[in-house]
C-alpha positions as CSV (number, residue, x, y, z in Angstrom):
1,X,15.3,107.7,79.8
2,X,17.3,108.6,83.1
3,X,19.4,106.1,84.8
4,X,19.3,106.3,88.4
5,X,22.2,104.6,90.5
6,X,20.8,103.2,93.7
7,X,22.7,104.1,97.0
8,X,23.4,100.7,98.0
9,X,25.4,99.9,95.2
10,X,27.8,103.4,95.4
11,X,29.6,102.4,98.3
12,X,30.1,98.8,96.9
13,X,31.5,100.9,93.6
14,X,33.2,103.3,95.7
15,X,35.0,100.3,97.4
16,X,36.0,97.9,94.4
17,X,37.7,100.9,92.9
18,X,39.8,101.5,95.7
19,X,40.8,98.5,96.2
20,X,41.8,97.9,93.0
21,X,43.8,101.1,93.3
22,X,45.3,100.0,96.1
23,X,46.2,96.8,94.7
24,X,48.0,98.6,91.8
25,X,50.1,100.8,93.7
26,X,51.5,98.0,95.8
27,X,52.0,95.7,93.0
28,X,54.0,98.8,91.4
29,X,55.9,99.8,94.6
30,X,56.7,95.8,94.8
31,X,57.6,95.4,91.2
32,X,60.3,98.4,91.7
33,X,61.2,97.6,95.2
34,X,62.3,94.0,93.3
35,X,63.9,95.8,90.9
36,X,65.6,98.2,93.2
37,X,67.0,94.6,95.2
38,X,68.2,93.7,91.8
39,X,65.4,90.8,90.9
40,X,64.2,90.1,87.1
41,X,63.0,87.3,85.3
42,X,65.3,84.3,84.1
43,X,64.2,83.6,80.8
44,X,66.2,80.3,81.0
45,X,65.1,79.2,84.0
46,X,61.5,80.7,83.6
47,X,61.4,82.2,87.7
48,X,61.8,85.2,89.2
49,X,65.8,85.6,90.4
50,X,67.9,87.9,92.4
51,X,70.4,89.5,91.2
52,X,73.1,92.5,91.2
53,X,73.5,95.7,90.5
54,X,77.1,96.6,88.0
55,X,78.5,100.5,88.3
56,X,80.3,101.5,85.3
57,X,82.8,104.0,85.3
58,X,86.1,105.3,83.8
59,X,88.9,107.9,83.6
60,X,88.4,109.6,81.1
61,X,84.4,109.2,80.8
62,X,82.4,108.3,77.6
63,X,83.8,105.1,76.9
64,X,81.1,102.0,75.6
65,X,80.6,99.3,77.4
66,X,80.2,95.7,76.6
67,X,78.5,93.2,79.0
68,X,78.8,89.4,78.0
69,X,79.4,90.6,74.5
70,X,76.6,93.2,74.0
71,X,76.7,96.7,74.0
72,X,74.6,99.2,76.5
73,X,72.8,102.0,75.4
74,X,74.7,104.2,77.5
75,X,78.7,104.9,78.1
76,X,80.5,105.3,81.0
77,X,79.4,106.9,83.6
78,X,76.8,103.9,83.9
79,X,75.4,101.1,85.1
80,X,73.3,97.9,84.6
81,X,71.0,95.2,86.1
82,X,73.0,91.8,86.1
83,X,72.3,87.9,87.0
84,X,74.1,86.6,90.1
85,X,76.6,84.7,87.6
86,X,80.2,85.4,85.9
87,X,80.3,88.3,84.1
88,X,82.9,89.9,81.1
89,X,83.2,93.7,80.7
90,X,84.6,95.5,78.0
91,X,85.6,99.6,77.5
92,X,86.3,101.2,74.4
93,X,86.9,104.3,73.7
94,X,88.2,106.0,70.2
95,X,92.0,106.7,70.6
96,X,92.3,104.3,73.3
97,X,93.3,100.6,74.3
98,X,90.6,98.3,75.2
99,X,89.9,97.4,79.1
100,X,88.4,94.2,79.9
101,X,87.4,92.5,83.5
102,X,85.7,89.4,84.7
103,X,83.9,90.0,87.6
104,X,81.4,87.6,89.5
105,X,78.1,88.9,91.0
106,X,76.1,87.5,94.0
107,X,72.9,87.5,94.7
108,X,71.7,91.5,96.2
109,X,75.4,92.5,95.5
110,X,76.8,95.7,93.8
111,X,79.6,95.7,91.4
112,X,82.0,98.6,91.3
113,X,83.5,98.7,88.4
114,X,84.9,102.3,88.5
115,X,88.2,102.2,88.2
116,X,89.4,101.7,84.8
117,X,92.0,104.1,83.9
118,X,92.4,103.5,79.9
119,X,95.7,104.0,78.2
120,X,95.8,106.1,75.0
121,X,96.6,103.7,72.3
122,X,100.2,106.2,71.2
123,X,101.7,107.7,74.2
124,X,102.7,110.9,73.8
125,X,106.1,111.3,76.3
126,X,107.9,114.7,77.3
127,X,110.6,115.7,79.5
128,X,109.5,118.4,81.3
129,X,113.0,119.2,83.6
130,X,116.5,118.0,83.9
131,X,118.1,117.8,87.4
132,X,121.8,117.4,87.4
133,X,121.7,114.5,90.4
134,X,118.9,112.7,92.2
135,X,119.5,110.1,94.8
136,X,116.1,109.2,96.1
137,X,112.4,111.0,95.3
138,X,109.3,110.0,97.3
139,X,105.6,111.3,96.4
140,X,102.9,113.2,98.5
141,X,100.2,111.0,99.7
142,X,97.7,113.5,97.2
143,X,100.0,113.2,94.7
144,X,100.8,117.3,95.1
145,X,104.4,116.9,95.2
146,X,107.8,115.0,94.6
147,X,109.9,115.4,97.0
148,X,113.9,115.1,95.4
149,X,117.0,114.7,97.3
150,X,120.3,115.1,95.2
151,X,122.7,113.2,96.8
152,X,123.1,110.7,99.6
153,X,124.2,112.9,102.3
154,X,122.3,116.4,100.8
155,X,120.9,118.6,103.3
156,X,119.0,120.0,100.3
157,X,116.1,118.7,98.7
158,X,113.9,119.8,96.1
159,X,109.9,119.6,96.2
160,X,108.3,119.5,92.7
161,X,105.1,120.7,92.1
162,X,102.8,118.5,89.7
163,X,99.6,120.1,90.3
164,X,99.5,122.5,87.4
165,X,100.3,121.8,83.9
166,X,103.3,123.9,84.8
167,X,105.6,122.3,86.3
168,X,107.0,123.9,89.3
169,X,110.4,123.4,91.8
170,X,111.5,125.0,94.9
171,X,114.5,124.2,96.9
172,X,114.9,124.1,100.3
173,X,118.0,123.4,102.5
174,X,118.0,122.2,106.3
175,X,120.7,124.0,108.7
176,X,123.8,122.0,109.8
177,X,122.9,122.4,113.3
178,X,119.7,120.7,112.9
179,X,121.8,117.8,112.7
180,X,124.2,115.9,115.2
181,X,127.3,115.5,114.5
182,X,126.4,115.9,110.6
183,X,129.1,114.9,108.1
184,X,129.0,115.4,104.3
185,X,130.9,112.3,103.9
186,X,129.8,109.6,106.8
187,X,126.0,111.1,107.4
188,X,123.3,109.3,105.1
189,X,120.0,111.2,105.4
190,X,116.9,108.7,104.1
191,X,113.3,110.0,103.4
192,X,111.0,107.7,105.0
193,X,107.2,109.3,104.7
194,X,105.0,112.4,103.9
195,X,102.6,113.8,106.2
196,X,99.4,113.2,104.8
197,X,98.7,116.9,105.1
198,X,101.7,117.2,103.0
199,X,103.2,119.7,105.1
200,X,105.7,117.5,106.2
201,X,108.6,115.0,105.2
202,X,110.4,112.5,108.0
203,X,114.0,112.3,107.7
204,X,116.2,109.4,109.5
205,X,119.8,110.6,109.3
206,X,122.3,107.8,109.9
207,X,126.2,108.2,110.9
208,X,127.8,105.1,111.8
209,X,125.7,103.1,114.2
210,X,123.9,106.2,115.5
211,X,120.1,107.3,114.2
212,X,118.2,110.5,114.9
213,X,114.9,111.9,113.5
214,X,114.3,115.2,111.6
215,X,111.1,116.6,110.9
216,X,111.4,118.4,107.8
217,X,108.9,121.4,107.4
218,X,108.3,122.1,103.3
219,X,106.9,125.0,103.6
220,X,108.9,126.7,106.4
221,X,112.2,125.1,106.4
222,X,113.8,126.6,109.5
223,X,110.7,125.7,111.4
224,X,112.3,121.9,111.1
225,X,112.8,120.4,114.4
226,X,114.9,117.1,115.7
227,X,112.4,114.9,117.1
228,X,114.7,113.0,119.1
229,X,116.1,116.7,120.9
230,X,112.5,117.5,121.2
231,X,111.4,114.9,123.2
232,X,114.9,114.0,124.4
233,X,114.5,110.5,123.6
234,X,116.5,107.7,121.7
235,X,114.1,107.1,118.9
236,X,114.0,103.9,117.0
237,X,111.4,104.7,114.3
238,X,108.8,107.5,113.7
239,X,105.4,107.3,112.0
240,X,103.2,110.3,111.6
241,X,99.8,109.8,113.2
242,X,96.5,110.6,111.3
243,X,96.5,113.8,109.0
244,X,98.5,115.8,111.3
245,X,101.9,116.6,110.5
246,X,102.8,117.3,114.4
247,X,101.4,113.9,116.1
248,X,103.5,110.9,115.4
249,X,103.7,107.5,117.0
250,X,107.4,107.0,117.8
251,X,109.0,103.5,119.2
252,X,111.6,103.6,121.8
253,X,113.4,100.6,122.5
254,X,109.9,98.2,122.9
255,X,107.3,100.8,123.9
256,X,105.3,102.8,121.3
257,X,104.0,106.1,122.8
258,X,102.3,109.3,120.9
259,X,104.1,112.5,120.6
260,X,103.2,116.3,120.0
261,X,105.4,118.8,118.2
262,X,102.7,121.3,119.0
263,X,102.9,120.6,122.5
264,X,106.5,118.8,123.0
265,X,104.3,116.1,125.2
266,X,104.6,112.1,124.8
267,X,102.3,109.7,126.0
268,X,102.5,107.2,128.8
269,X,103.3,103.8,126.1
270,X,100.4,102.7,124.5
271,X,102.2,99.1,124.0
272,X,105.2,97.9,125.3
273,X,106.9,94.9,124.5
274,X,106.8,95.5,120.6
275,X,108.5,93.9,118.2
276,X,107.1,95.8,114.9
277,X,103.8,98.2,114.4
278,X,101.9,100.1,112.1
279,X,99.5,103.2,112.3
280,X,96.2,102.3,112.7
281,X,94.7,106.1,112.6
282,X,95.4,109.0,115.0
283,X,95.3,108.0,118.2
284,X,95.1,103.7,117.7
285,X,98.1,101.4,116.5
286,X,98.5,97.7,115.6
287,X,101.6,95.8,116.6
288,X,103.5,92.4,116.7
289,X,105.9,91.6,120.1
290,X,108.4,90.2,120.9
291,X,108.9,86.8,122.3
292,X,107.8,86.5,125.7
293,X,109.6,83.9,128.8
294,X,108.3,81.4,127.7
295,X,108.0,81.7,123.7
296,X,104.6,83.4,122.8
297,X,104.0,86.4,120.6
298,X,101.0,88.2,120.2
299,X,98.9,90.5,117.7
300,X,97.1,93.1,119.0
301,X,95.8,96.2,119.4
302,X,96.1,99.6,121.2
303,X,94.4,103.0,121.4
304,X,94.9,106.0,123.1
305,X,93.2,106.3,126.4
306,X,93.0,102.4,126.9
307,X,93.9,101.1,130.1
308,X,95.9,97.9,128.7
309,X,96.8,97.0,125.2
310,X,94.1,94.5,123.4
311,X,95.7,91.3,122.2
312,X,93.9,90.2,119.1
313,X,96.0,86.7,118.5
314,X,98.9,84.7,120.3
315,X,100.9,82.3,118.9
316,X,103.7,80.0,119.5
317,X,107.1,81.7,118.5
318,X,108.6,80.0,115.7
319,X,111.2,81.0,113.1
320,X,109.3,82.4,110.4
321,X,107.8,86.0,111.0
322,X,104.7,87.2,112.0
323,X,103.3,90.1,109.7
324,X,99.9,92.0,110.6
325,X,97.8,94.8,110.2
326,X,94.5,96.2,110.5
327,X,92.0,98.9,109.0
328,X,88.3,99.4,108.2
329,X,86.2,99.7,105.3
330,X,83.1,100.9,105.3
331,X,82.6,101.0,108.9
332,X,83.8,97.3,109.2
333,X,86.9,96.7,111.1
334,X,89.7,94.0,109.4
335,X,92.4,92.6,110.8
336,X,94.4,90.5,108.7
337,X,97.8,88.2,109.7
338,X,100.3,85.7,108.7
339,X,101.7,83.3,110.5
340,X,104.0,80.1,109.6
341,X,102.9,81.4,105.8
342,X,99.4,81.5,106.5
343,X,97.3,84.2,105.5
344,X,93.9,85.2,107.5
345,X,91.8,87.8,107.2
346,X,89.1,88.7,110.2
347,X,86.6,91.3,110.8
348,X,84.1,91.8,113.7
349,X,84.1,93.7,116.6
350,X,87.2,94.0,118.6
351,X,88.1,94.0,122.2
352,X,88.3,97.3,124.6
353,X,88.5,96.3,127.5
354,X,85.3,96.4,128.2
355,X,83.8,94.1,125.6
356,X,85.5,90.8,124.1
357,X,86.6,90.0,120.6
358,X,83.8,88.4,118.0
359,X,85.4,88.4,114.5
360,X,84.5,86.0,111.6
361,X,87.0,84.4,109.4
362,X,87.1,86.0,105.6
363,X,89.9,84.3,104.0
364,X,92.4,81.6,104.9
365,X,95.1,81.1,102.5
366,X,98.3,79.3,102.3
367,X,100.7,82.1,100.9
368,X,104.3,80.7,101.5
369,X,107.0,81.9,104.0
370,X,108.8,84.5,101.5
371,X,106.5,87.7,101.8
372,X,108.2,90.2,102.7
373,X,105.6,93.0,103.5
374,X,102.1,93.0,104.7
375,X,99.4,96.4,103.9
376,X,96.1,97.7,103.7
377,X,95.6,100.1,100.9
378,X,94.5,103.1,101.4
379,X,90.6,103.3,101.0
380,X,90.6,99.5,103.2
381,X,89.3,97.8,100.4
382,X,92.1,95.5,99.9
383,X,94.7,93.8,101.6
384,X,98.5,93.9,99.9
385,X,100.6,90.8,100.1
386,X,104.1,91.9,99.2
387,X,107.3,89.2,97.7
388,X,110.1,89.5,96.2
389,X,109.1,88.6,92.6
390,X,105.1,89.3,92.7
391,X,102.4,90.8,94.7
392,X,99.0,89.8,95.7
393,X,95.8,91.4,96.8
394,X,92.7,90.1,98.7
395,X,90.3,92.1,97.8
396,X,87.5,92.0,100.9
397,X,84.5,93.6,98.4
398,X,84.2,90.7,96.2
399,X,86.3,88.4,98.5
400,X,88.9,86.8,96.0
401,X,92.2,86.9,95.7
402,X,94.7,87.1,93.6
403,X,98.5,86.6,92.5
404,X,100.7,88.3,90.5
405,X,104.0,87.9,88.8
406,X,105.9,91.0,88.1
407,X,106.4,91.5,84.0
408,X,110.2,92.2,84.1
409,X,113.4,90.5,85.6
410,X,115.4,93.0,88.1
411,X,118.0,92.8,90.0
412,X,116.6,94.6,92.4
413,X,113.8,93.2,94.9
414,X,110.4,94.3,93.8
415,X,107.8,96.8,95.9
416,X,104.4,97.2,95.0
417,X,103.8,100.9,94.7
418,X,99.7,102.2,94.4
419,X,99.3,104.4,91.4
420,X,96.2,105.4,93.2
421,X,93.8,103.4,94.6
422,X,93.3,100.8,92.3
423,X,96.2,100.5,90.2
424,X,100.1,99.4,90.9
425,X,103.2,100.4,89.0
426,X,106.3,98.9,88.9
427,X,109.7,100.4,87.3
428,X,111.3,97.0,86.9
429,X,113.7,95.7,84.1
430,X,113.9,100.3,83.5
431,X,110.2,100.1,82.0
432,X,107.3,101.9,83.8
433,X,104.1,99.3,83.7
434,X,100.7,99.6,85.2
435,X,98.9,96.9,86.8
436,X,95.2,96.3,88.0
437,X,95.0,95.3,92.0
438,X,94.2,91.6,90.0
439,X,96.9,92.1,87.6
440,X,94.8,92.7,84.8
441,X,94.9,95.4,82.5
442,X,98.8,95.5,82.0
443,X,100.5,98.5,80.2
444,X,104.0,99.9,79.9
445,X,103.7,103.2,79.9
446,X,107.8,104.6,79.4
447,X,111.3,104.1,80.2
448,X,112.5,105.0,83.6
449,X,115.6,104.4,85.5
450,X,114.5,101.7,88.2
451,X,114.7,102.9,92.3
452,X,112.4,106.2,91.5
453,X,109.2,107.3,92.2
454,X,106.2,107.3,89.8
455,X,103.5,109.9,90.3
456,X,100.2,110.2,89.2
457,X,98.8,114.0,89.0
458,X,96.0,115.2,91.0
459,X,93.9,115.6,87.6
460,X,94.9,112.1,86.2
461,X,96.3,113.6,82.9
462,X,99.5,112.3,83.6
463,X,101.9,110.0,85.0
464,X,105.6,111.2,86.1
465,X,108.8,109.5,86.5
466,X,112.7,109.7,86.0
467,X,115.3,108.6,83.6
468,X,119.1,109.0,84.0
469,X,120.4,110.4,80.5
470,X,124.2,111.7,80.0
471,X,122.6,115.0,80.5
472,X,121.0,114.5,83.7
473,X,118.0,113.1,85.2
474,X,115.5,113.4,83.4
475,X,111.7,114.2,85.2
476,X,109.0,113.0,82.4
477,X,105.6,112.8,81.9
478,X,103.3,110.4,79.9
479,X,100.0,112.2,78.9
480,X,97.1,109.6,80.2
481,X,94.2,112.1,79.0
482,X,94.1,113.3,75.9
């Protein structure tokens, strides 16, 4: 018998499967859109809890990971679903050391844990050229190129090429007359910086109590100028501005003013009354003045174009110095100070002119009187606190920080150097050692001769430095990826 459906009842139908469609799809899109914001059920709480989001990753790739003592199906490159809790990581991979990291996740945050260079578990070290003397070395900002000068006074200096597995070297020497009143005896000729184009290196050649500024082209040496004949001015320091390797911020007596090799043109100051500053980007600087009539210093802040300087702090002069600098990470700007061995760290919007300050306090932190150097590292993430004996880092993305001893007595007073930028090496006691930005993760690598640079090629495969032998100077290489 034929079953007729009456018309009534098909819309009704019609309708209760819709809506139970509909009601599928946005419990699905709801059930991923948690997921996506990192929430999942906490079996020992029994509720539904936010949490994070951990990125695996390592150089080289294919390593296993272990999370709070289980393994992931997958190796590195990864990632995994986390509580908002303390969490232990471990890397292994076959023919090289463990890496391990504690890391604490919040609630909606993600963890980048992307940085772990492993260390093969034998290190295989070569010498891949002998130079007869080397007095200083300083590497590119891309890790292209180390630049070698011989001796103290040399007018020569060698660039070496790291970018290939073949080792390359080409030598360059600067005219006399570039120089004023050069002497091969009295002149001392100091690398300060590369451009970060790495077309250029800044030279600051000292005789007696008189300083001038060369601007040493790599590729075209006798295109080298003498900044302070270019701009016929009685330069006191020289920064290179931006990427460019023919803008620079220079400081004359207290005023810091912008200047064009290009165009031979300086700018009207940008600050004046300036004790101490550091490059901000191309056109905007950070300084410290000096005291003022009646005993203030400020921080602050200035940019090409502005009308006035921007003062970001003041403070009553005391004694002890005042350190500062600024940056920006991930569209955030930072601003971070210390004072009378205070350490504060501030981001927010800052002042034009036009608009007022509004920062918000990330970090205040009692960090003694005896740092001698205050830094953003490159990428902005972190915040370098420099002494004599150890370092430490803020790190703003998971807003902790941390102190460091160095591993190794010196003689010498220690600098924090960025292997890249995660990782710090240090050549003291003669032994090359890696550190994590937390000090975790320590590993000697080789023996070096202390006061050299280390390098870290393009590729990552290895790590370079120096070691004075009765032969020479040694330049060697530690292979990092097998």
């Amino acid at each position: 018998m034929k079953h007729y459906v009456s018309q009534k009842r098909q819309p009704l139908k019609r309708t209760l499967v819709y809506s139970f469609m509909t009601i599928v799809v946005v419990m699905i899109v709801t059930i991923m859109t948690l997921l996506v914001l990192g929430f999942s059920y906490d079996e020992r709480k029994g509720s539904i809890a936010q949490g994070g989001l951990l990125q695996f990753a390592s150089v080289p790739t294919g390593a296993k990971v272990t999370l709070d003592g289980r393994q992931l199906g997958s190796n590195t490159n990864t990632k995994a679903t986390v509580s908002a809790d303390d969490h232990s990581i471990e890397y292994n991979l076959e023919r090289y050391r463990p890496w391990t990291k504690d890391i604490t996740i919040t609630a909606g945050q993600v963890g980048w844990v992307n940085y772990a260079r492993l260390v093969p578990n034998n290190l295989n070290v070569n010498t891949v050229d002998t130079l007869a003397n080397v007095h200083d070395t300083l590497v590119s900002p891309s890790r292209s190129y180390i630049a070698v000068q011989p001796t103290k006074s040399s007018r020569t200096f060698q660039f070496v090429d790291i970018r290939t597995e073949e080792v390359k070297k080409v030598q360059v020497e600067l005219n006399t007359a570039l120089f004023t009143g050069y002497d091969p005896v009295q002149s001392s000729i100091t690398m300060t910086s590369w451009s970060k184009n790495e077309n250029a290196v800044l030279l600051r050649h000292d005789k007696g109590a008189t300083s001038e500024w060369i601007l040493l082209d790599r590729d075209t040496p006798a295109s080298s100028k003498n900044l302070n004949r270019e701009f016929s001015l009685a330069i006191d320091n020289v920064y290179f501005a931006g990427s460019s390797d023919q803008l620079m911020f220079v400081r004359v007596d207290d005023k810091v003013m912008r200047a064009s090799t290009s165009s031979g043109q300086v700018s009207d100051p940008l600050a004046v009354g300036v004790a101490s500053y550091s490059v901000v980007n191309s056109d905007t600087i950070s300084y410290v003045t000096v005291p003022s009539e009646i005993g203030i210093r400020t921080v602050g802040y200035s940019r090409l174009g502005f009308d006035e300087q921007q003062m970001l702090r003041a403070y009553i002069d005391t004694t002890g110095p005042i350190l500062a600098a600024q940056s920006s990470y991930f569209n955030r700007s930072y601003i971070s100070i210390i004072h009378e061995g205070t350490l504060t760290v501030d981001t927010g919007v800052f002042p034009d002119g036009s608009t007022s300050a509004e920062f918000s306090r990330l970090i205040l932190q009692d960090v003694g009187n005896d740092v001698t150097d205050l830094s953003f590292s490159r990428n902005g993430r972190f915040v370098l606190l420099e002494y004599p004996n150890k370092f430490a880092v803020y790190d703003i993305e998971l807003d902790k920080y941390d102190e460091t001893a160095w591993a190794y007595e010196s003689d010498t007073t220690g600098t924090a150097n960025w292997l890249d930028d995660y990782i710090f090496w240090s050549d003291r006691g003669g032994t090359l050692r890696m550190y994590d930005f937390d000090g975790a993760n320590q590993q000697d690598l080789m023996n070096v001769t202390e006061g050299f640079s280390a390098a870290l090629s393009g590729g990552g495969k290895y790590i370079y430095g120096f070691l004075q032998t009765d032969a020479g100077y040694e330049l060697r290489r530690v292979q990092m990826i097998l």
